[in-house]
N, CA, C and O atoms as a MOPAC input file, in Angstrom:
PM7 MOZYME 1SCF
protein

 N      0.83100 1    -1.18100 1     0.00000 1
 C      0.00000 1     0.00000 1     0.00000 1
 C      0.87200 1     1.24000 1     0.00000 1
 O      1.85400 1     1.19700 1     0.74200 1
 N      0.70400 1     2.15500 1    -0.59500 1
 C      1.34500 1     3.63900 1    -0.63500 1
 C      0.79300 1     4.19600 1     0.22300 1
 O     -0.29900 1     3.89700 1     0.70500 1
 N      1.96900 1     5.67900 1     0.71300 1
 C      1.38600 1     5.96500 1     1.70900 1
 C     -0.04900 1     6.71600 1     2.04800 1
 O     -0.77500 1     6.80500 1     3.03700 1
 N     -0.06100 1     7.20200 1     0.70800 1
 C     -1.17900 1     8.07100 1     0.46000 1
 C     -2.53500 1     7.02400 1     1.26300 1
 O     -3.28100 1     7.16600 1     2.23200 1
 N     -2.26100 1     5.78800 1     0.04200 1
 C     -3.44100 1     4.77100 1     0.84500 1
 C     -3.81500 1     4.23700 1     1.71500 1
 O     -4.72600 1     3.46100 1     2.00100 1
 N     -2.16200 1     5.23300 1     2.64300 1
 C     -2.47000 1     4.45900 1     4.20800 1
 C     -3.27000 1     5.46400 1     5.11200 1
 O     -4.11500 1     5.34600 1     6.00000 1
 N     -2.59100 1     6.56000 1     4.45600 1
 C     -3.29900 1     8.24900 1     5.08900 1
 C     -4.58600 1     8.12000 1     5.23000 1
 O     -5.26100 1     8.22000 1     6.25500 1
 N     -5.06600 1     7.77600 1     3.59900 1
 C     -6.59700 1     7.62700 1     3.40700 1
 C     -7.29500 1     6.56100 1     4.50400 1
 O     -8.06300 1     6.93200 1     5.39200 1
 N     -6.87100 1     5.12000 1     4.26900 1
 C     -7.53200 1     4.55800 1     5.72300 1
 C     -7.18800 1     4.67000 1     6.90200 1
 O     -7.89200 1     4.02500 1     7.67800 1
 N     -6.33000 1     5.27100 1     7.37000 1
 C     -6.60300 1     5.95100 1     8.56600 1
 C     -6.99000 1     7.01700 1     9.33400 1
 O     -6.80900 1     7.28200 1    10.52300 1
 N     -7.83500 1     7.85800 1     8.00400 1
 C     -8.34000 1     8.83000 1     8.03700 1
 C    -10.00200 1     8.52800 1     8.04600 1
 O    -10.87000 1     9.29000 1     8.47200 1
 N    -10.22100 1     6.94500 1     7.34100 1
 C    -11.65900 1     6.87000 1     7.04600 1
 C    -11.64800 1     6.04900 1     8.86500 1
 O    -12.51400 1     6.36800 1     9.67900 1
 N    -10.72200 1     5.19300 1     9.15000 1
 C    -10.57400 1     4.72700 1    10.47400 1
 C    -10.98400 1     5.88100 1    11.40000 1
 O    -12.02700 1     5.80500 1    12.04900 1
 N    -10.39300 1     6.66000 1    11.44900 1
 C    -10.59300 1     7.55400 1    12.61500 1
 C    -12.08000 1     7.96100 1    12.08700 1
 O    -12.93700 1     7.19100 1    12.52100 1
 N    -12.47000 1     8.77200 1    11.43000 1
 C    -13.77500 1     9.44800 1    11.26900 1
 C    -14.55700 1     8.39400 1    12.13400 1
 O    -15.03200 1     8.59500 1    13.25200 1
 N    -14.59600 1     7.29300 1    11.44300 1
 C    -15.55200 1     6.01600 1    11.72300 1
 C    -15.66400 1     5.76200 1    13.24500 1
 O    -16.81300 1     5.46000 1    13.56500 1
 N    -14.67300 1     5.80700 1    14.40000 1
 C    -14.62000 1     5.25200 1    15.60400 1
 C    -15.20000 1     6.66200 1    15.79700 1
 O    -16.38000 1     6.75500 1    16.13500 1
 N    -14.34200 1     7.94200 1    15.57700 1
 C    -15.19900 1     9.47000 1    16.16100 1
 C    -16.52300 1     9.28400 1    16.23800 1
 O    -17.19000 1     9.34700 1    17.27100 1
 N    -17.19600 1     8.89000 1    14.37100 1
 C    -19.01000 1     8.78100 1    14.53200 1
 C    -19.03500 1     8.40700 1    15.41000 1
 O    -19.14400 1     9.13100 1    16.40000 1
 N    -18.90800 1     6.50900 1    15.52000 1
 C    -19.37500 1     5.65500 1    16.10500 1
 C    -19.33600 1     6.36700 1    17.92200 1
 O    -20.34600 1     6.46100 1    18.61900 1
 N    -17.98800 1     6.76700 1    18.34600 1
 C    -18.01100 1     7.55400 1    19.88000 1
 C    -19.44700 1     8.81500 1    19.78200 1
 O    -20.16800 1     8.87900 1    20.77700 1
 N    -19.62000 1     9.31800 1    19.12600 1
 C    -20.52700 1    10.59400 1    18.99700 1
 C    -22.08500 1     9.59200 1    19.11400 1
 O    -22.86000 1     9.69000 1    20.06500 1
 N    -22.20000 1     9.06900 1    18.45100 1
 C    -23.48500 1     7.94400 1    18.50000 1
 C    -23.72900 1     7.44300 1    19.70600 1
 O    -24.82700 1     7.48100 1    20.26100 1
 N    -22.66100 1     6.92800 1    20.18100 1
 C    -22.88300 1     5.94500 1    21.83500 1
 C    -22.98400 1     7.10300 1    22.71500 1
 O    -23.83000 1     7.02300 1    23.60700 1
 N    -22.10400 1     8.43300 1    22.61400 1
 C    -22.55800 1     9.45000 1    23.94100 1
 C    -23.51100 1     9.97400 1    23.70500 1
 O    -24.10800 1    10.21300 1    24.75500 1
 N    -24.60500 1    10.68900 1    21.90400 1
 C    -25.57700 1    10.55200 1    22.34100 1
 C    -26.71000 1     9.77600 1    22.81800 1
 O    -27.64700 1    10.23200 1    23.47400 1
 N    -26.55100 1     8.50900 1    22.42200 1
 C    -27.59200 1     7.95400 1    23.13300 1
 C    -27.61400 1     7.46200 1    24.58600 1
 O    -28.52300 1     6.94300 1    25.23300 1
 N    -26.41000 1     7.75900 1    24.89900 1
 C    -26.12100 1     8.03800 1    26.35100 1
 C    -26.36000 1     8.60200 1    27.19300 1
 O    -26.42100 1     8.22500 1    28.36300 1
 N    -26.66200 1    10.28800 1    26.47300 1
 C    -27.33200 1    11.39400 1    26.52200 1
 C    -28.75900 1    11.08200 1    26.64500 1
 O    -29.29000 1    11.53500 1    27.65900 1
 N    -29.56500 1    10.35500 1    25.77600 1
 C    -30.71700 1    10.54800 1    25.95300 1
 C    -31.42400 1     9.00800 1    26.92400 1
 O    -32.59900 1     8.74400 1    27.17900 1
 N    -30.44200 1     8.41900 1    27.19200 1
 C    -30.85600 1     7.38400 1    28.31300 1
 C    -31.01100 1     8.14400 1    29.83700 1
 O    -31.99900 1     8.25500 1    30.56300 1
 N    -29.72200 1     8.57700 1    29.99000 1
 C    -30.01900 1     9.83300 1    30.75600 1
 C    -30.93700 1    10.32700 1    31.34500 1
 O    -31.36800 1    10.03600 1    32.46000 1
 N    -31.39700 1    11.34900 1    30.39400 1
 C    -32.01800 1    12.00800 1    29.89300 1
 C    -32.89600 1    12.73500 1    29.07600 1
 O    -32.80700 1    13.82800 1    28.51600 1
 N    -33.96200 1    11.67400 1    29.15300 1
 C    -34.64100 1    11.47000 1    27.91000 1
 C    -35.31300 1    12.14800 1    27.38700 1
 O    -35.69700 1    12.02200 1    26.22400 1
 N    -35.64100 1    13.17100 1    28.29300 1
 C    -35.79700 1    14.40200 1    27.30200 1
 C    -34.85100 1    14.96000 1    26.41100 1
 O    -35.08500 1    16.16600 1    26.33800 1
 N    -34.30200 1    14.77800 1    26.00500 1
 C    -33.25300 1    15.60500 1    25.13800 1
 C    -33.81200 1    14.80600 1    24.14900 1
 O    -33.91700 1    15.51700 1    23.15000 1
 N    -34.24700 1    13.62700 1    23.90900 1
 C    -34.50000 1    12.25200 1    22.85000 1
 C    -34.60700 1    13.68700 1    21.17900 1
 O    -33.83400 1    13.93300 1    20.25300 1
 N    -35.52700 1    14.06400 1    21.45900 1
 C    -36.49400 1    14.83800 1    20.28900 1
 C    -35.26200 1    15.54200 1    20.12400 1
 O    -34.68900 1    15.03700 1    19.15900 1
 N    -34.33500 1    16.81100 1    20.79200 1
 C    -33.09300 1    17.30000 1    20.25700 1
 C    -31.89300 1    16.70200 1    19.99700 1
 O    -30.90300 1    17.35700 1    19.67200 1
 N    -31.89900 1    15.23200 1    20.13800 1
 C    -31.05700 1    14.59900 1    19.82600 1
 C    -31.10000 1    13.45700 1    18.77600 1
 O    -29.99200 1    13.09900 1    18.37400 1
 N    -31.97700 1    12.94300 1    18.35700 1
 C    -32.71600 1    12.00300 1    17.37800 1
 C    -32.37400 1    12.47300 1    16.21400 1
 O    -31.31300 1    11.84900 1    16.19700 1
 N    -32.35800 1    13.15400 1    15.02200 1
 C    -31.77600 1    13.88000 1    14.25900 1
 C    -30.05700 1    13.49600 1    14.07900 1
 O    -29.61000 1    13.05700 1    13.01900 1
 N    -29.12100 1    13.76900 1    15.42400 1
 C    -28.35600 1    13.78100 1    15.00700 1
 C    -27.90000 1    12.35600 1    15.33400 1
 O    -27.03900 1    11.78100 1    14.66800 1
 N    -28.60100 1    11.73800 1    16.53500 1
 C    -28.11700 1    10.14600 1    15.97200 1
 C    -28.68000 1     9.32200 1    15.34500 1
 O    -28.69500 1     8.15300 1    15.73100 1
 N    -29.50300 1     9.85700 1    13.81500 1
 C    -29.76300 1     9.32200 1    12.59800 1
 C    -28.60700 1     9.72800 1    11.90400 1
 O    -28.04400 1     8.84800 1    11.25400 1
 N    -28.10100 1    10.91700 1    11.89400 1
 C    -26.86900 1    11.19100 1    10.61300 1
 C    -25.49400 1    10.82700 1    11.07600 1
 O    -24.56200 1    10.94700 1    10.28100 1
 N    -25.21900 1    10.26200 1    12.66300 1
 C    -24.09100 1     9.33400 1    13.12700 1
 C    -24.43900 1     7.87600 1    12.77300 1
 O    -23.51300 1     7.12400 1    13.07700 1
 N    -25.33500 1     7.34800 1    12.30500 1
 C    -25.82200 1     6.44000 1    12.53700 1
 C    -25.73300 1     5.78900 1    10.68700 1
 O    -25.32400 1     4.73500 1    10.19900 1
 N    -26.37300 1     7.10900 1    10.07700 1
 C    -25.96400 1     7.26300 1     8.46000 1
 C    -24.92600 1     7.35400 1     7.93200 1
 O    -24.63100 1     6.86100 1     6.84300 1
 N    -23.71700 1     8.48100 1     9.16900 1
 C    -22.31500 1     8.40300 1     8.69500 1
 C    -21.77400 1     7.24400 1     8.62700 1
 O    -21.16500 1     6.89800 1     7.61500 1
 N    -21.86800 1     6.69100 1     9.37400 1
 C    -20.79900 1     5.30600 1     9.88400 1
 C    -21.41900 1     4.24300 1     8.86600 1
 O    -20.53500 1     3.59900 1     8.30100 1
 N    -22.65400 1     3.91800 1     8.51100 1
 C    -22.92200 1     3.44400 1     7.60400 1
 C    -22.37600 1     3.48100 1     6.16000 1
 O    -22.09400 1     2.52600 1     5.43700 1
 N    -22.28900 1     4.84600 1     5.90100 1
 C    -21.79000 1     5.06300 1     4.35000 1
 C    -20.16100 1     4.99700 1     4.25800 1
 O    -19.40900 1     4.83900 1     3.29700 1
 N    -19.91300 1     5.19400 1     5.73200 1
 C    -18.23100 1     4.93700 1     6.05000 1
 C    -17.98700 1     3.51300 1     4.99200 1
 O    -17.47100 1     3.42100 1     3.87800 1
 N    -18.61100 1     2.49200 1     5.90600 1
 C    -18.24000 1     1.41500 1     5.83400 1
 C    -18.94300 1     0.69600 1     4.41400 1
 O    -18.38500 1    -0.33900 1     4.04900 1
 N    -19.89600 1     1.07800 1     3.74800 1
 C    -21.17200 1     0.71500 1     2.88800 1
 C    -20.61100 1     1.51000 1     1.73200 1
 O    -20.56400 1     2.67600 1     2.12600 1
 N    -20.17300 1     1.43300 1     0.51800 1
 C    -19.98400 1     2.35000 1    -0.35700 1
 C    -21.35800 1     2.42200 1    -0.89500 1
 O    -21.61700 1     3.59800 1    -1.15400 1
 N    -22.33400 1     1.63300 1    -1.16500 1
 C    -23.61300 1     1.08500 1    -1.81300 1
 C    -24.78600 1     1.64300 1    -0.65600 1
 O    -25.99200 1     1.45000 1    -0.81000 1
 N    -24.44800 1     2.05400 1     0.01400 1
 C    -25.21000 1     2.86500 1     1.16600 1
 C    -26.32600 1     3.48800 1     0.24900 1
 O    -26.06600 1     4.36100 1    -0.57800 1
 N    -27.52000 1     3.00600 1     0.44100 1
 C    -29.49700 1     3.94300 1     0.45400 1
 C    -29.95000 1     3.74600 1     1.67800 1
 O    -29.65000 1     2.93900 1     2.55700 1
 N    -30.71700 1     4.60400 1     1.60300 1
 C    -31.79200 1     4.50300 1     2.98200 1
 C    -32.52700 1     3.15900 1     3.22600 1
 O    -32.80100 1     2.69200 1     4.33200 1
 N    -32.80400 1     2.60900 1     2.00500 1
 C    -33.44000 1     0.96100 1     1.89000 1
 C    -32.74700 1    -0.05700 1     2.54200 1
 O    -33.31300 1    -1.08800 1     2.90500 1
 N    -31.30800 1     0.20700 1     2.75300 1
 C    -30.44800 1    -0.51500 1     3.40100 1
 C    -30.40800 1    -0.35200 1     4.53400 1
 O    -30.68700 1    -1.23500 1     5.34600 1
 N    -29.95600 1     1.12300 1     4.91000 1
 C    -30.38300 1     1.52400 1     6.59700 1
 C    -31.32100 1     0.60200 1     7.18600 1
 O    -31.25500 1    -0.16100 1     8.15000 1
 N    -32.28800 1     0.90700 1     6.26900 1
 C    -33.82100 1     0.93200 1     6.73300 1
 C    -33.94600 1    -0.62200 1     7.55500 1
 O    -34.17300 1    -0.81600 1     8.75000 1
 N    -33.66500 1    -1.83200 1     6.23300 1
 C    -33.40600 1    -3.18300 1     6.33100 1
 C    -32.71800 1    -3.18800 1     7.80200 1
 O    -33.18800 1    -3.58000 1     8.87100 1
 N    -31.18800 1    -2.50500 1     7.44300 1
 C    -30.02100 1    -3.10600 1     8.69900 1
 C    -30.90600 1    -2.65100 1    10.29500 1
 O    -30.62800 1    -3.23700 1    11.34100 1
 N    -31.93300 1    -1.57400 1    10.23400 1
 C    -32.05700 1    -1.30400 1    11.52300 1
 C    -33.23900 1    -2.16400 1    11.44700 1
 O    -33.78100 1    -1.87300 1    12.51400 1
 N    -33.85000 1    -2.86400 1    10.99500 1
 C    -34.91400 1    -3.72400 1    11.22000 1
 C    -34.81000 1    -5.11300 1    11.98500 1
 O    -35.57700 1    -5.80600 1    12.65400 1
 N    -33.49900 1    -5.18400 1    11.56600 1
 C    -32.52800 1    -6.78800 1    11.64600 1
 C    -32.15600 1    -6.47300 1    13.24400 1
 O    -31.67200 1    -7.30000 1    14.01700 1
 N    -32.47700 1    -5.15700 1    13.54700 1
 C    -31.76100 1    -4.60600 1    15.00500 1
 C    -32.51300 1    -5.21700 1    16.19800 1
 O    -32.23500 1    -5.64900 1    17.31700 1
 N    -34.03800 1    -4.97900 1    15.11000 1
 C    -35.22100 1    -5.64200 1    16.45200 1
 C    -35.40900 1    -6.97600 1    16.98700 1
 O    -35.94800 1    -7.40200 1    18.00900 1
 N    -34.43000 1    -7.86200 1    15.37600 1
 C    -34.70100 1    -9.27000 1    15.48100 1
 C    -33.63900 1    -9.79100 1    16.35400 1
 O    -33.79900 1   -10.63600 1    17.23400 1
 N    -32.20500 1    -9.03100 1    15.93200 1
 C    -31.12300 1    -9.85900 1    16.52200 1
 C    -30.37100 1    -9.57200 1    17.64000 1
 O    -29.36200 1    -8.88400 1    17.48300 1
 N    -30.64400 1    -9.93600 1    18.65200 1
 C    -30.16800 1    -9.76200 1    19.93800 1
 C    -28.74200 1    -9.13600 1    20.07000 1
 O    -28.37800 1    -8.33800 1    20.93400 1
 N    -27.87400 1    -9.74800 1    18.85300 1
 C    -26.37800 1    -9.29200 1    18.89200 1
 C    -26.04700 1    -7.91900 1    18.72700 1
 O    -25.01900 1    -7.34400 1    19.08500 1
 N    -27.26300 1    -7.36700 1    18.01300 1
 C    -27.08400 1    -6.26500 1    17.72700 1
 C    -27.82500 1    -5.01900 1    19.00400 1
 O    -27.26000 1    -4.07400 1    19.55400 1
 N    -28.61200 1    -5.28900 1    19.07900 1
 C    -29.14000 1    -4.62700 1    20.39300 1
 C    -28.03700 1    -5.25700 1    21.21400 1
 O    -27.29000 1    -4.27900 1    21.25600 1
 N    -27.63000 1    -5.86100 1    21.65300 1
 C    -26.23200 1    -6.15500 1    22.67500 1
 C    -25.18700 1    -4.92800 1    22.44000 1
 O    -24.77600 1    -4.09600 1    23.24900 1
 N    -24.93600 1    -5.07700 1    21.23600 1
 C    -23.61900 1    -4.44800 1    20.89200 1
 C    -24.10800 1    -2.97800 1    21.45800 1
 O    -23.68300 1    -2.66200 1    22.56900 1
 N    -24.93000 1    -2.10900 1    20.79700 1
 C    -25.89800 1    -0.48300 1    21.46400 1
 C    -25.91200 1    -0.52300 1    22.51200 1
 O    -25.03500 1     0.17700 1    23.02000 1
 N    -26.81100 1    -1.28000 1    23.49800 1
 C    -27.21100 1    -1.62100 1    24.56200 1
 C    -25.73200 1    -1.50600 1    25.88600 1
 O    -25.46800 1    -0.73100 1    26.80500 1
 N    -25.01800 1    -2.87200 1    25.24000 1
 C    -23.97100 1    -2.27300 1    25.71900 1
 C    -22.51100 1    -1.61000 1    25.73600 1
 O    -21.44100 1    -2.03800 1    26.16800 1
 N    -22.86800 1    -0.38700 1    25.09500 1
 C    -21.69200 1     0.57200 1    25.23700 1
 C    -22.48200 1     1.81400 1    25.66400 1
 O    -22.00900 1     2.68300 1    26.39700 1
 N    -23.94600 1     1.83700 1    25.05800 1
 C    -24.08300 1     3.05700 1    25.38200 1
 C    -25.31300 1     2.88700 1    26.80600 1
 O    -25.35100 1     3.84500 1    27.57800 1
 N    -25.96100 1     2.06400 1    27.00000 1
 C    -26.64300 1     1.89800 1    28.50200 1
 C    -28.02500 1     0.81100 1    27.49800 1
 O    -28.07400 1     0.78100 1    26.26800 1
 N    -28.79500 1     0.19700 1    28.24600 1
 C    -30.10900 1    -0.56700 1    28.10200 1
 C    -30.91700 1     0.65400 1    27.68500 1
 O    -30.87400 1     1.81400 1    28.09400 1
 N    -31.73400 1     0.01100 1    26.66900 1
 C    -32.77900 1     0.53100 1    25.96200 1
 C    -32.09400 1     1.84900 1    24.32800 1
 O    -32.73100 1     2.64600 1    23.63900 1
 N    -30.02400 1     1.31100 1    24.32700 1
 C    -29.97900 1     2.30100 1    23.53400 1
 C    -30.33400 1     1.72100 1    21.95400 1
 O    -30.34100 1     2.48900 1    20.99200 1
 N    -30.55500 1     0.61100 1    21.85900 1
 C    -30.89300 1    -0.02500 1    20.59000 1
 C    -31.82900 1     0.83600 1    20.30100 1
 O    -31.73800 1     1.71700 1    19.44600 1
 N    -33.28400 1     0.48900 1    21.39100 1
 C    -34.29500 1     1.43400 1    20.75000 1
 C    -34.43100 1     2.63500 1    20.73700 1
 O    -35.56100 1     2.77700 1    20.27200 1
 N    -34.16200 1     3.28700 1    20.87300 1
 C    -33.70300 1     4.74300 1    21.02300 1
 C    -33.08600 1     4.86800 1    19.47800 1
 O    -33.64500 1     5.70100 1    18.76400 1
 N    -32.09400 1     4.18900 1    18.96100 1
 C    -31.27900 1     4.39000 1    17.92100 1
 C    -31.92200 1     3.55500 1    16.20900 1
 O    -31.44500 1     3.69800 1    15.08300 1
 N    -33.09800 1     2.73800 1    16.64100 1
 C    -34.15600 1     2.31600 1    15.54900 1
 C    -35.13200 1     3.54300 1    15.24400 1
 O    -35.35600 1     4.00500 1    14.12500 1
 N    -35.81500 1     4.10000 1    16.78400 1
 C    -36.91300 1     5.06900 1    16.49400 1
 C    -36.27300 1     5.96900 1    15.94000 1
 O    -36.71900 1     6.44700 1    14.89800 1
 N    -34.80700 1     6.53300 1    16.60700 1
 C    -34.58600 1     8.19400 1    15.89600 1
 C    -34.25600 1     7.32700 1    14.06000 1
 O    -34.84300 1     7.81600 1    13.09500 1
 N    -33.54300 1     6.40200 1    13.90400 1
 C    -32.91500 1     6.31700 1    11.94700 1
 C    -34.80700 1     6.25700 1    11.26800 1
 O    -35.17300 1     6.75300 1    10.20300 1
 N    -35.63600 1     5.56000 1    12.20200 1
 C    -36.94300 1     5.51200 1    11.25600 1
 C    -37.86800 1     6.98900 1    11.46100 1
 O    -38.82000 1     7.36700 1    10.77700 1
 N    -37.52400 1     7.35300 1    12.10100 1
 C    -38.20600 1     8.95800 1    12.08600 1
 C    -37.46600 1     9.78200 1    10.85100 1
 O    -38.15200 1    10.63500 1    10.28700 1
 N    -36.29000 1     9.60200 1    10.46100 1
 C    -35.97300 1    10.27400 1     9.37600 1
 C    -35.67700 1     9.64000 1     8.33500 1
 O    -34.93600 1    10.22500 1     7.54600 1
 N    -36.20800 1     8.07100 1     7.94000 1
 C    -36.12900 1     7.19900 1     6.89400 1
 C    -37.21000 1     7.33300 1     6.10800 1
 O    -37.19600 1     7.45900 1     4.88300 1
 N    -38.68400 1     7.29000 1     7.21800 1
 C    -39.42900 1     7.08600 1     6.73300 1
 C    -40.49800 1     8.04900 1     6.43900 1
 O    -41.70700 1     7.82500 1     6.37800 1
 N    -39.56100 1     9.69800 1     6.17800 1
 C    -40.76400 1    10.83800 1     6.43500 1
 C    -40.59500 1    10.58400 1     4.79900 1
 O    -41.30400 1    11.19900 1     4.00200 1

């Protein structure tokens, strides 16, 4: 790999863990504090979209849409939300991506 191509993935590396950290403290935020949910929902749909298209070059909303559906079915995945950012952050992080998937 050249270095350029190393710059580049460790530039898409970092962005990706930043989203992904920005995602888990807000919904951290709104476990909390759940009022904030409504001022915070918004932006952990477009952390939630970033990190997706990070990793997804083929990234649509149809895909989102799918991957957060698979969220309700598969325990691993509510595990993984759940725990980094506190219980109940799965759902928290389905309602805010389908509030702005499906307007």
């Amino acid at each position: 790999m050249s270095k350029k191509a190393d710059k580049f993935a460790e530039e898409k590396f970092n962005k990706l863990k930043k989203t992904e950290a920005d995602l888990v403290r807000d919904l951290q935020t709104v476990i909390s504090h759940p009022e904030e949910e409504n001022k915070l929902s918004k932006q952990i749909f477009q952390n939630h979209q970033t990190w997706l298209k990070i990793i997804m070059p083929n990234y649509s909303p149809k895909i989102h849409l799918s991957i957060v559906n698979s969220y309700q079915c598969d325990k691993r995945y509510r595990s993984y939300y759940d725990d980094k950012a506190g219980k109940g952050a799965t759902k928290i992080l389905i309602k805010s991506v389908k509030k702005y998937l499906t307007k």
